[in-house]
C-alpha positions, -999 to 999 in steps of 0.1 A, spaced: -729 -491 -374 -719 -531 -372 -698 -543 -401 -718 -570 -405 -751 -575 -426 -791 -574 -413 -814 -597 -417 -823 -586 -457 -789 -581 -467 -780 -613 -451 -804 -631 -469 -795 -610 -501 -765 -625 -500 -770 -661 -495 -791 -653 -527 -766 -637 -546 -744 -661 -535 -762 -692 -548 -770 -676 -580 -734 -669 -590 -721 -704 -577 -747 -718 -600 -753 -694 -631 -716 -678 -627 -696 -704 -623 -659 -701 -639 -666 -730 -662 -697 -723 -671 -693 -684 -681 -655 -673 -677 -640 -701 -698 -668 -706 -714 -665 -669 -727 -627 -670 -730 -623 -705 -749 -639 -687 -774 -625 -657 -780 -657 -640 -770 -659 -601 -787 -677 -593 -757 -663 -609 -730 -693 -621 -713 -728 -635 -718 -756 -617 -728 -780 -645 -715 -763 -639 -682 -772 -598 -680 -805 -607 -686 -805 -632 -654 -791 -604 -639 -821 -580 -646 -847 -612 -638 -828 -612 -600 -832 -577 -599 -795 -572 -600 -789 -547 -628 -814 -520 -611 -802 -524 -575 -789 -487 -574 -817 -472 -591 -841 -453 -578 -880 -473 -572 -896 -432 -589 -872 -444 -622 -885 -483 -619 -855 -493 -598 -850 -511 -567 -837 -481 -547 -811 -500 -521 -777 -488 -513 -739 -495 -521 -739 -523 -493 -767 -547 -514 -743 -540 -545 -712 -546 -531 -732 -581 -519 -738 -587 -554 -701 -575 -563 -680 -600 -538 -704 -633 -548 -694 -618 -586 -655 -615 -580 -656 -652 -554 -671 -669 -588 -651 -644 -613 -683 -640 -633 -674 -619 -666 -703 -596 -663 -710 -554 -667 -727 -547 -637 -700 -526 -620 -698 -507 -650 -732 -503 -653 -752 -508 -625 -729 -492 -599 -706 -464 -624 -731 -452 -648 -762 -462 -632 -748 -433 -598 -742 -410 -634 -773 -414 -644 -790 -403 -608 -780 -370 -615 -792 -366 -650 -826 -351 -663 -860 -369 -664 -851 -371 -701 -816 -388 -695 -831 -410 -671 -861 -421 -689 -842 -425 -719 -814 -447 -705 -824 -463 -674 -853 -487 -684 -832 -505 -711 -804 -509 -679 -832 -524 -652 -844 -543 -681 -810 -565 -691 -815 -552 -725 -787 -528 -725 -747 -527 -715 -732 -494 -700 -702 -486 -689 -676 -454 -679 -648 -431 -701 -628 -418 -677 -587 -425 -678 -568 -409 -702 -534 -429 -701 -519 -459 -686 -532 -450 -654 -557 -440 -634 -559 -406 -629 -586 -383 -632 -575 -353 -616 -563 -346 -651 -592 -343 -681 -580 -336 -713 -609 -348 -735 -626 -320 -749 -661 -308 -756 -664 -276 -772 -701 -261 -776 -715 -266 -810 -746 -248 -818 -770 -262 -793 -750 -292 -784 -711 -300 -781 -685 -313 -802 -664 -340 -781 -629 -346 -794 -599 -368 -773 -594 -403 -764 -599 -423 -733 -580 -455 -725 -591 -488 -711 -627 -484 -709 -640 -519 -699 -669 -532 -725 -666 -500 -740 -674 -516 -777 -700 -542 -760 -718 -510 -743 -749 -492 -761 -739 -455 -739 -704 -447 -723 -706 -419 -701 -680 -400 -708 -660 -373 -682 -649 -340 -708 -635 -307 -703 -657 -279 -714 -639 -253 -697 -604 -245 -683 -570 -261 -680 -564 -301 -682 -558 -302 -643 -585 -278 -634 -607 -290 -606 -639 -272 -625 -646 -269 -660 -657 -311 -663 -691 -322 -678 -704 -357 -678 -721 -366 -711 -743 -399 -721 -730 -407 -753 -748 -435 -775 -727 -463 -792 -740 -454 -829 -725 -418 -826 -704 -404 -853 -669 -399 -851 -664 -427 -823 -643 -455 -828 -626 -486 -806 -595 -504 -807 -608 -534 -787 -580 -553 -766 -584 -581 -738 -568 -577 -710 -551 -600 -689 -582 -620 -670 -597 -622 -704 -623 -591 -701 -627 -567 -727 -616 -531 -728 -610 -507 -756 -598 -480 -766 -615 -447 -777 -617 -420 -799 -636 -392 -804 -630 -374 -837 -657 -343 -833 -690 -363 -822 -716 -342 -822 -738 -345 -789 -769 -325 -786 -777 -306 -753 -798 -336 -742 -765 -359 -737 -753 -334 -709 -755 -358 -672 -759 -331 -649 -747 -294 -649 -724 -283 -682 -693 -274 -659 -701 -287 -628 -697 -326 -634 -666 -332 -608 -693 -338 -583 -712 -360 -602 -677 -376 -613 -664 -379 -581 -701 -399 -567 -697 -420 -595 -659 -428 -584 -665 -436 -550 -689 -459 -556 -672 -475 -583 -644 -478 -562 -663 -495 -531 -676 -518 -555 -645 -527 -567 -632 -531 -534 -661 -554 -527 -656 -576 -559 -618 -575 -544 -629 -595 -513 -648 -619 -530 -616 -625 -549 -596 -630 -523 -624 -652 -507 -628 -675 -539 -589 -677 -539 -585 -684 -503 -614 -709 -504 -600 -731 -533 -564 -729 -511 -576 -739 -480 -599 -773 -500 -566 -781 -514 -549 -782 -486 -572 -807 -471 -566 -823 -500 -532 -827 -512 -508 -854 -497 -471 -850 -488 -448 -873 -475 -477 -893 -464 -496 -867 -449 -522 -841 -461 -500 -806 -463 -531 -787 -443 -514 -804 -412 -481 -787 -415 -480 -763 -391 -462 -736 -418 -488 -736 -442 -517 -736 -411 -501 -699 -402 -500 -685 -434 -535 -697 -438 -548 -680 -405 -527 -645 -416 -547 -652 -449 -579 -652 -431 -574 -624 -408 -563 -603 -438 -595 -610 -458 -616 -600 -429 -600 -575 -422 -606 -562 -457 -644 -572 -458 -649 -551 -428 -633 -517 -438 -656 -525 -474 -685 -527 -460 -680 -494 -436 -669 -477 -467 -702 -489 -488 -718 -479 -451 -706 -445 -451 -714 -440 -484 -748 -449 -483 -755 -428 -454 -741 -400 -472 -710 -389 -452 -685 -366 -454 -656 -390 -445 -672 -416 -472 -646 -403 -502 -614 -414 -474 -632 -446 -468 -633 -459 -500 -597 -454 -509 -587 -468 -475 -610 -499 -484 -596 -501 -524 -560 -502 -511 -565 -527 -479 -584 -550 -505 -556 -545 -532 -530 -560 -506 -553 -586 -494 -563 -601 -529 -531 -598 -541 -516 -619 -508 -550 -642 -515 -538 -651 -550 -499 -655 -544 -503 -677 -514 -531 -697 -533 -506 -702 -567 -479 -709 -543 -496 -733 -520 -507 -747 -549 -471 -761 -560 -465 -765 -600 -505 -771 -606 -514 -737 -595 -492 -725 -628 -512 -741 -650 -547 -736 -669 -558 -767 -657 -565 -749 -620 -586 -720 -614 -565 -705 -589 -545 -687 -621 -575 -669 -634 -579 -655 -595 -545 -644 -598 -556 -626 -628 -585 -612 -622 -567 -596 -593 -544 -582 -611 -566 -563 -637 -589 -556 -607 -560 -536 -586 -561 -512 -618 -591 -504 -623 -601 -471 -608 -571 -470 -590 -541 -490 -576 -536 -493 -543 -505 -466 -541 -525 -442 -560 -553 -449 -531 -526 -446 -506 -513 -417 -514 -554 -401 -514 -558 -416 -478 -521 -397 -468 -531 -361 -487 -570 -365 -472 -550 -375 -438 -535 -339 -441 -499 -362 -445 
């Protein structure tokens, strides 16, 4: 398969790519947002946008009222998101709880996905249960209860968890923390009993929070999938979370790298412009090969996963750790090249730097994905 896009995804993304410069812009939504101390973290009037471009129901299936395309078209939405660093929910949930929500009844669907195609509704994922991401290890417990469950633990860090009307949550139903088997994926509504946030913003100014979950009661109708047999759907819903936020890596790195190379043509040194030193011209070429590099192994990891193969789950952990080391090398040689300015709020190249940062977390850093990639490797 070429690494490269065809003629619709091509023009997909000069869509997407227009859209963001113009109606994502950092001034116009990220500081916009953060200068005010935003609850949410983004704009509402945005998501709607979203849904009018046909954004928010990319994943879905066209039988649920979707679009029906692939993890390539949403990682095309995903790098024009991250090269802007547009505060929106869509990798929460349009790529993680929108792939949930494939596998769910005709009743979880109808009930949840309209609201998501439609902009009217936020979702987003429960998944970690600590600092970091790990979620081999479920403790979260939901115990049967009548006809329902009762869902007791906590999860950390779920992005626009008190913004989103549904988390999905991953929950042990059976067996020991650690237990491959024994998960089940519920679809739990924000006005549930017993669920509380502690809201914090994290360090490129999105929201996250906090969660407990002191005996909510969840009828048999929240249940995504099989009661006990939700790794699978888990695991679907982590892959293409995690090639979507490989591909919101890359356009990171390529709105970092961008701004760099401008201001080299732009800065004057000792009476010439510091793009013509040949020093800074090699670190810029590495720069470039490295985010190529990294936009390539992306989009055969969204290609794999689309086409449903077996070495799709490798793929996307080789792709989240290549685009961790190329982001980060993005936004460190931007702030450096940068000088003093690049320190300060008055130049965006800070907020790339942490955007990065919080990125290379989520779902995964790229030693966690390393060590995946060695243990798949049979290393």
């Amino acid at each position: 398969m070429p690494l490269y896009y065809d003629d619709d995804q091509a023009m997909l993304a000069e869509t997407a790519q227009q859209f963001m410069a113009e109606e994502g812009a950092i001034a116009k939504q990220l500081r916009h947002w953060r200068d005010r101390d935003c609850k949410d973290g983004f704009g509402h009037g945005l998501w709607k946008q979203f849904a009018e471009m046909g954004f928010t129901g990319m994943l879905v299936g066209e039988d649920d009222g979707g679009l029906g395309m692939g993890n390539v078209e949403a990682g095309i939405v995903l790098e024009n998101i991250g090269r802007n660093l547009t505060p929106s929910p869509f990798l929460s949930s349009s790529v993680l709880a929108a792939t949930a929500l494939k596998h769910g009844s005709d009743d979880v669907r109808g009930r949840w996905l309209p609201g998501l195609i439609e902009g009217e509704k936020v979702y987003t994922v429960a998944i970690d249960e600590g600092a970091k991401h790990r979620p081999e290890t479920i403790a979260c417990k939901a115990e049967k209860s009548g006809n329902g469950f009762k869902l007791s633990g906590k999860k950390d860090y779920v992005v626009y968890g008190a913004s989103s009307e549904m988390i999905v949550v991953a929950a042990r139903t059976s067996g020991d923390d650690s237990d491959s088997d024994g998960i089940t994926l519920f679809a739990v509504p924000q006005d549930a009993d017993g669920m509380s946030h502690d809201s914090v913003r994290l360090v490129d100014s999105s929201m996250a929070s906090h969660v407990t979950f002191d005996g909510v009661e969840l009828d048999g109708d929240a249940v995504i999938g099989e009661v006990d047999g939700g790794r699978e759907v888990l695991n679907a819903m982590l892959m293409a979370g995690r090639v979507g936020a490989a591909a919101e890596g890359v356009g990171v790195a390529q709105g970092a790298m961008d701004m760099t190379i401008d201001y080299l043509k732009q800065r004057k040194q000792f009476g010439k412009l510091i793009g013509e030193f040949q020093a800074l011209q090699h670190r810029a070429a590495h720069l470039y090969s490295e985010v190529e590099i990294a936009r390539a192994v992306t989009i055969k990891a969204a290609q794999l996963l689309d086409g449903g193969s077996e070495k799709a789950d490798l793929m996307a952990s080789v792709a989240k750790a290549k685009v961790a080391k190329a982001a980060g090398l993005a936004v460190k040689e931007g702030v450096q090249m940068h000088g003093g300015i690049g320190m300060t709020d008055e130049y965006d190249i800070g907020l790339y730097m942490k955007r990065d940062r919080a990125l290379q977390e989520f779902l995964g850093d790229q030693y966690y994905h390393a060590g995946r990639v060695a243990e798949m490797s049979g290393y």
